[in-house]
C-alpha positions in Angstrom: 50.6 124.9 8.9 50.9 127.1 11.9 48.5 129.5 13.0 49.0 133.3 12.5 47.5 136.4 14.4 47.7 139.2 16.2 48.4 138.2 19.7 46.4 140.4 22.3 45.5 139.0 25.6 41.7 138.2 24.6 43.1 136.2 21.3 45.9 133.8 23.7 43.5 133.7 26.0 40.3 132.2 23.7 42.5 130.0 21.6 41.4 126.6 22.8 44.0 123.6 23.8 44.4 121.0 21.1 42.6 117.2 22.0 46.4 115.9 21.7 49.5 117.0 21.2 50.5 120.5 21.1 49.9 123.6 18.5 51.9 126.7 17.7 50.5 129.6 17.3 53.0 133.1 15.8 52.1 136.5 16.2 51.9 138.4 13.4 53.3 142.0 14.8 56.5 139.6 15.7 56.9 136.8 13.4 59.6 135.1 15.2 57.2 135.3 18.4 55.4 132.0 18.9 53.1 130.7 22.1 52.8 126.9 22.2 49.4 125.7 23.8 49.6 122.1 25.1 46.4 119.6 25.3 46.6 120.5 29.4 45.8 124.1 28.4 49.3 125.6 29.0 49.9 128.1 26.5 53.7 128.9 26.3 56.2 132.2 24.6 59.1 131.0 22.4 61.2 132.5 20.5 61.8 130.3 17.4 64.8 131.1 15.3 67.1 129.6 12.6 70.4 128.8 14.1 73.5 126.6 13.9 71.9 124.4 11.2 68.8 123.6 13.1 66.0 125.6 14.9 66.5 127.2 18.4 63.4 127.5 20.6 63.8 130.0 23.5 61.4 129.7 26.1 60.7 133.4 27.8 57.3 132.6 29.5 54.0 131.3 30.3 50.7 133.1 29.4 49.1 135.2 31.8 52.1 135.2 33.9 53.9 136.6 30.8 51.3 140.0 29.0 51.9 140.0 25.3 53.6 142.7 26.1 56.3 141.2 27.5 56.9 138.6 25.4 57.1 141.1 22.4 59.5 142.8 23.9 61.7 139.7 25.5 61.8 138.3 21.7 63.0 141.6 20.5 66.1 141.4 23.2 66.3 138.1 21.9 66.4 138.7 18.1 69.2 141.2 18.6 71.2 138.8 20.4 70.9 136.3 17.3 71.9 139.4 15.1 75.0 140.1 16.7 75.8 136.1 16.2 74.8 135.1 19.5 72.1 131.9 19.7 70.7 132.5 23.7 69.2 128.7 23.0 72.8 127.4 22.6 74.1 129.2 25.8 70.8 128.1 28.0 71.9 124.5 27.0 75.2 124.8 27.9 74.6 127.1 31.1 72.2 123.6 31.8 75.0 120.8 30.6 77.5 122.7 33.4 78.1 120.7 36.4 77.9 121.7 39.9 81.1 121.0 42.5 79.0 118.3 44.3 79.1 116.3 40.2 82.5 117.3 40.3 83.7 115.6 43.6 81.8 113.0 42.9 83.9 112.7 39.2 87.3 113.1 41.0 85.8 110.7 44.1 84.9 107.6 41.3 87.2 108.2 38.7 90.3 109.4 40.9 90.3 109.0 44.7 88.5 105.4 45.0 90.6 103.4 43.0 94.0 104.3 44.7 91.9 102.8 47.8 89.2 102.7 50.4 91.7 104.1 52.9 92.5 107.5 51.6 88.9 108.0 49.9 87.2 107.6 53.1 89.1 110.2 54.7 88.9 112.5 51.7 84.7 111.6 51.5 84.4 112.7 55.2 86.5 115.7 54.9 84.2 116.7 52.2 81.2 116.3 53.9 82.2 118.4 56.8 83.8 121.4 54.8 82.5 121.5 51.3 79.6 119.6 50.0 76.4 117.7 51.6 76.4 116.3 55.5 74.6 113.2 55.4 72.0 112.7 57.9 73.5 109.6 59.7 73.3 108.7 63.5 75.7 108.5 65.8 78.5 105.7 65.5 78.2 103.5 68.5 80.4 105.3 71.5 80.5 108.6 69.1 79.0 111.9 68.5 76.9 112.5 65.9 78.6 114.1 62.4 78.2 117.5 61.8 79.5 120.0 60.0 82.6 122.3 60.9 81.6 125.5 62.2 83.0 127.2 59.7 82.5 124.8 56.7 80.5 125.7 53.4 77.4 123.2 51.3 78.5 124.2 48.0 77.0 120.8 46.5 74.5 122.4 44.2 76.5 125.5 43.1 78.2 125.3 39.5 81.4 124.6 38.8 81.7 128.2 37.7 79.9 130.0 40.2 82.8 130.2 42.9 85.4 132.7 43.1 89.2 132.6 44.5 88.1 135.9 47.0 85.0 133.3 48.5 88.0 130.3 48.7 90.6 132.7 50.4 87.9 133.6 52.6 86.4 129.8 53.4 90.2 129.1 54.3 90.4 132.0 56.3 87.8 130.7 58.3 89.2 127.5 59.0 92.2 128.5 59.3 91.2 130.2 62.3 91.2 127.5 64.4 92.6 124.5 62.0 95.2 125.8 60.3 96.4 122.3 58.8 92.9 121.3 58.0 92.2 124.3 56.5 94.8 123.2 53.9 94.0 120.0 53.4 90.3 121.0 52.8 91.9 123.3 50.0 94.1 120.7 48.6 91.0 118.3 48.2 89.2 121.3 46.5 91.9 122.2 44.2 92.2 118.3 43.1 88.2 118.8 42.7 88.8 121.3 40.1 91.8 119.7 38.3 90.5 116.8 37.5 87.8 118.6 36.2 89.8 120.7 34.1 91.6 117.4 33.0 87.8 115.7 31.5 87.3 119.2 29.5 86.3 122.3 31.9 87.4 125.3 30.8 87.6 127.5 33.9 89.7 128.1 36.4 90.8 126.4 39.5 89.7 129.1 42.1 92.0 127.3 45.1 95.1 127.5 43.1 95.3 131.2 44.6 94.9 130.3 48.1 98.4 131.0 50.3 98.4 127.8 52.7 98.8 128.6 56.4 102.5 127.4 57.4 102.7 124.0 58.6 105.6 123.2 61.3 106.9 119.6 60.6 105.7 117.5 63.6 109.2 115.4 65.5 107.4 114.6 68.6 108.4 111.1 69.5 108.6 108.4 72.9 111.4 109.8 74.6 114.4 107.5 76.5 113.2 108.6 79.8 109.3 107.9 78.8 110.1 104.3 77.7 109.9 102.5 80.9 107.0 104.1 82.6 105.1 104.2 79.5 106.2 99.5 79.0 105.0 99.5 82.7 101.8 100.5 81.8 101.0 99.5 78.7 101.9 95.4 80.6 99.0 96.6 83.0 95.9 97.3 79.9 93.7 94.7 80.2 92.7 94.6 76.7 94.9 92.5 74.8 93.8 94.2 71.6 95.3 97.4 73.0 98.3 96.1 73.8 99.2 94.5 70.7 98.0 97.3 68.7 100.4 99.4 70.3 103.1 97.4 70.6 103.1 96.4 66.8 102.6 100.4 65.9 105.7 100.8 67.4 107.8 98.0 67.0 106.8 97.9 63.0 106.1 101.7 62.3 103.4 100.8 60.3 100.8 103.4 59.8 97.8 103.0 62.7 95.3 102.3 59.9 97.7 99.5 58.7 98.3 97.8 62.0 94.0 98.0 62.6 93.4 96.3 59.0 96.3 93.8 58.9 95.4 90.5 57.4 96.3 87.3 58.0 97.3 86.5 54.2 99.8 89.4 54.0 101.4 88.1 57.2 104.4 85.5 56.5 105.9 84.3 60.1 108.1 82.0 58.7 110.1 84.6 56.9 109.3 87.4 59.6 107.5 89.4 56.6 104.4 91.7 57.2 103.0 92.9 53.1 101.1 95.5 53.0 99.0 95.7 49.7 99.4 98.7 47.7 95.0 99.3 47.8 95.8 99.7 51.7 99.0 101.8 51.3 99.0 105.7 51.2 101.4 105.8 48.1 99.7 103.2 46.2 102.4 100.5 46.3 103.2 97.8 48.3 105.0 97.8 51.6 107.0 95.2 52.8 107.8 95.0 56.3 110.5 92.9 58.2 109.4 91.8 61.4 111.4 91.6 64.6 111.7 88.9 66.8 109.4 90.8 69.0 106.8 91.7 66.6 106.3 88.2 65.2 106.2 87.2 68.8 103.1 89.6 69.2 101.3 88.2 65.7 102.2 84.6 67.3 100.4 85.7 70.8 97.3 86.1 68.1 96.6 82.9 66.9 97.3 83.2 63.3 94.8 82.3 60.8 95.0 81.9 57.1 92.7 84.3 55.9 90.8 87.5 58.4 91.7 90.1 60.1 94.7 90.4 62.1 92.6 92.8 65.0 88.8 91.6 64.2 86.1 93.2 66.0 82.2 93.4 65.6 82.6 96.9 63.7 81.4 97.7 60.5 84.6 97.6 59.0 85.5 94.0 60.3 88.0 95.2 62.5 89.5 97.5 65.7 88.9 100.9 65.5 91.2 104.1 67.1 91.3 103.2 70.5 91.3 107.0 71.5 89.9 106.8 74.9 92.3 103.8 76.0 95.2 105.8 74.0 94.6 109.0 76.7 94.2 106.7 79.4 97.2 105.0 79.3 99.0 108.4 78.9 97.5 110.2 81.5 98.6 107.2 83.9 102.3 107.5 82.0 102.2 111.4 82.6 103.4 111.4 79.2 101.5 115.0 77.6 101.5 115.2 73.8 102.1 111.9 72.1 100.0 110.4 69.5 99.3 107.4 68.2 100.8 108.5 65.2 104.2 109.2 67.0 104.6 105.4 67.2 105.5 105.1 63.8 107.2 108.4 64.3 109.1 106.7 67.3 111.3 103.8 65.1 112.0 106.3 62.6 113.5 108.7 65.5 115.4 105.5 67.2 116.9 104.8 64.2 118.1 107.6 63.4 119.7 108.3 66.8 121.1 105.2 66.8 122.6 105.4 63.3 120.8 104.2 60.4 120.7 105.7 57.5 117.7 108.3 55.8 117.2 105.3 52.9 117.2 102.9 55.5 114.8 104.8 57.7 112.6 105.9 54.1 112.4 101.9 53.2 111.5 100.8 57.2 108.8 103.7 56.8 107.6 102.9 53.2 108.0 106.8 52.6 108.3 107.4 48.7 109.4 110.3 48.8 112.8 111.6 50.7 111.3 114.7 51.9 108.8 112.8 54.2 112.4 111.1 55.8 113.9 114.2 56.4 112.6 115.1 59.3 114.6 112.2 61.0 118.3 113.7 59.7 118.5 116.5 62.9 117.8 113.5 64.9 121.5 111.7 64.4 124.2 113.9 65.5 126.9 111.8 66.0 127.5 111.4 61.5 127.3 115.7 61.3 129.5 116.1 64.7 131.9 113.3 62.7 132.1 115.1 59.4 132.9 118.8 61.6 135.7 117.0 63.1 137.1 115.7 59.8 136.5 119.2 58.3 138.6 121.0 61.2 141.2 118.7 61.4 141.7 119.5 57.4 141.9 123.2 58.2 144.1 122.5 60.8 146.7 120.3 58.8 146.5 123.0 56.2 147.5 125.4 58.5 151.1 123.2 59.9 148.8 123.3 63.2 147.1 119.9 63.7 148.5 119.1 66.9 148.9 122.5 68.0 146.6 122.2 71.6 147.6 126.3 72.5 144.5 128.4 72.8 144.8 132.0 73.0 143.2 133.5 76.2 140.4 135.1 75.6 140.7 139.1 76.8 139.2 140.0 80.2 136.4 141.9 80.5 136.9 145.5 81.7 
C-alpha cells in the first residue's frame, strides 16, 4: 500500500530511494498529490486521478526543482480541470501523438508523391528542402554549387502540424514572391498537398495555404522563331559533343519533355515501327506516352547505336545518365544571338509549328502527351489562318443576308476638318 504524509520539504527530501523499482508516496493535505521516487533517487510530482476508465498520471515536476508548494498548488489547477470534465493527461497524450509538418511531408512524400514516380518527387523533395523543411548537409554536385536554402525560405520541420497559421503562410509567400513569383506558388501548392493529405489520414485542422492568393502567372509562348532556325541548325552542326547535339535535336523534333529525352531507354524505343514509349513512372501525368518518331528522329536514335536494354544518353552520373546541359545550352545561344529560349521551348517549339502550320489542338494535346486541354491551349492564338477562315464565312453570311454579297462599293470615309 502506498505511503501517506504530510509532504514538507524535509519529509520528500529524507524519504530514501527504493533498492528497485519505484515507490509512491501521497500527501496527505492533497490526496490526489503523489511524488514518485525512483531507485536512482529521483523523486517525481504527479497528479493521479480516476479518468476515462483507467487512471491518469500527470506529471507537474521534479523535487527540489518543484517546492511542495508548487506542486500543491499545480494539482489543485489540475483537479479543477478534471471537475469541469477535462482529463489534462488525455490532452498531454494527444498534444504528444500530433505530428509535426516535417512527419507530414514525409506522409504525403511515401504514401503520395513517390509512387506516381522518381521524376516528380525528386523535384517536389528538393523544393522542400529549400523552402520548407530540413536542408541536408550534402557537398557540392560535381560542376555545381553547393545547396542551400532560398533566402527567403522557412525550416518548419519540427513545428506541429497545428502550430502554423494562414497570416505566417501569406507572409512566407510574400516573401518569395518577391523575387519568384512562380515558385512562390509552387512552394504553396506542395504545402497545401502537405496538409491535404493529412487531412485525408484523419487531421482535423485546417489547411493554412488554402487562403493564400497565388501571384498571377502569364502563360509562357516563347518558341524557335522561322528567322532563328537556320542560324541556330548552323550552330548546333558545329557542338562538338554529340550528346548535345542529339539531345537537342530529339527535344525538338519529338517534343518530349527534357527529362524524358535525358532518361530514355533503349527498351521503350521501337525503330522498326518509329515508336518512342514513355512509361507512365517517367511521365508527369502518370500514364504512358507514346511517341511517333520521324524519319529524322529515328535517324538520330540510329546515329546512337541502339542497345536492348540502357540508357539512351548514358553518362558516369549518379543517375546513369546526361544531365541539363545548361552551360552548353547558353553557349550555343549566345553564338545563335538568340536571347530568351529554353530548353523547355523545344518541346514548346513542335507544339507552335504545328499549330501554325495547321494541326489541330487534339492533335497537338496527343503529340504533347498533355491530359488535360488547358495545357494545349496556349497553341490556339498561334494558327490564324482556321479563325481568319471562320470570319470570312461569318461576313460573307451577313453579307448574303443583306442582298449585298457582291456589293465591292465602300463608302468614303469623311475628311478630316
Amino acid at each position: 500500500m502506498a505511503n501517506k504524509v504530510e509532504f514538507k520539504k524535509q519529509v520528500i527530501k529524507a524519504i530514501t530511494p527504493p533498492e528497485s523499482g519505484r515507490a509512491t508516496y501521497y500527501d496527505t493535505l492533497v490526496p490526489k498529490l503523489a511524488c514518485r521516487v525512483t531507485e536512482a533517487g529521483s523523486k517525481t510530482f504527479y497528479v493521479i486521478k480516476r479518468a476515462d476508465a483507467g487512471m491518469a498520471w500527470v506529471k507537474l515536476g521534479t523535487f527540489p526543482d518543484m517546492t511542495v508548494e508548487q506542486a500543491r498548488k499545480a494539482a489543485e489547477e489540475k483537479l479543477g480541470e478534471f471537475a469541469k470534465g477535462n482529463n489534462p493527461a488525455k490532452a498531454k497524450r494527444e498534444e504528444k501523438q500530433k505530428i509535426t509538418l516535417g512527419q507530414a511531408f514525409q506522409n504525403y512524400f511515401d504514401l503520395h508523391v513517390q509512387p506516381k514516380g522518381v521524376k516528380t518527387a525528386a523535384d517536389i523533395l528538393a523544393t522542400w528542402q529549400r523552402f520548407l523543411g530540413d536542408m541536408p548537409d550534402e557537398p557540392a554536385k560535381k560542376h555545381g554549387r553547393k545547396r542551400q536554402k532560398h533566402p527567403a525560405g522557412v525550416n518548419w520541420s519540427s513545428r506541429k502540424i497545428d502550430q502554423i497559421d494562414v497570416g505566417e503562410v501569406r507572409t512566407l509567400h510574400a516573401a518569395m514572391g518577391a523575387t519568384h513569383p512562380v515558385m512562390a506558388n509552387r512552394v504553396i501548392e506542395i504545402l497545401s498537398a502537405v496538409y491535404g493529405r493529412a487531412i485525408y489520414l484523419g487531421y482535423k485542422g485546417a489547411n493554412p495555404a488554402s487562403g493564400v492568393e497565388p501571384f498571377k502567372e502569364a502563360k509562357r509562348d516563347r518558341f524557335i522563331q522561322a528567322e532563328e532556325l537556320p542560324v541556330f541548325f548552323t550552330e548546333l552542326a558545329n557542338e562538338t559533343s554529340e550528346d548535345f547535339k542529339h539531345f537537342v535535336l530529339l527535344s525538338l523534333l519529338t517534343g518530349a519533355r527534357r527529362i524524358n529525352v535525358m532518361s530514355a531507354r533503349w527498351e521503350d524505343v521501337n525503330l522498326g515501327s518509329a515508336m518512342w514509349r514513355i512509361p507512365d513512372t517517367d511521365s508527369k501525368n502518370g500514364e504512358p506516352i507514346i511517341i511517333p518518331l520521324g524519319a529524322e528522329a529515328v535517324q538520330i536514335f540510329e546515329a546512337r547505336n541502339p542497345q536492348k536494354t540502357g540508357f539512351v544518353f548514358s553518362a558516369l552520373s549518379a543517375t546513369g545518365h546526361i544531365t541539363p546541359p545548361k552551360k552548353r545550352w547558353q553557349n550555343l545561344l549566345q553564338r545563335c544571338g538568340i536571347n530568351n529560349l529554353r530548353i523547355h521551348d523545344l518541346r514548346r517549339s513542335l507544339g507552335s509549328w504545328q499549330a501554325i502550320t495547321g494541326a489541330s489542338l487534339v492533335i497537338i494535346g496527343k503529340s504533347l502527351g498533355h491530359k488535360s486541354a488547358d495545357a494545349t491551349m496556349i497553341y490556339a492564338r498561334l494558327n490564324t489562318d482556321p479563325v481568319r477562315a471562320s470570319v470570312g464565312a461569318a461576313t460573307s453570311a451577313m453579307l448574303r443576308a443583306a442582298g449585298a454579297e457582291n456589293s465591292a462599293n465602300v463608302l468614303p470615309l469623311r475628311a478630316a476638318k
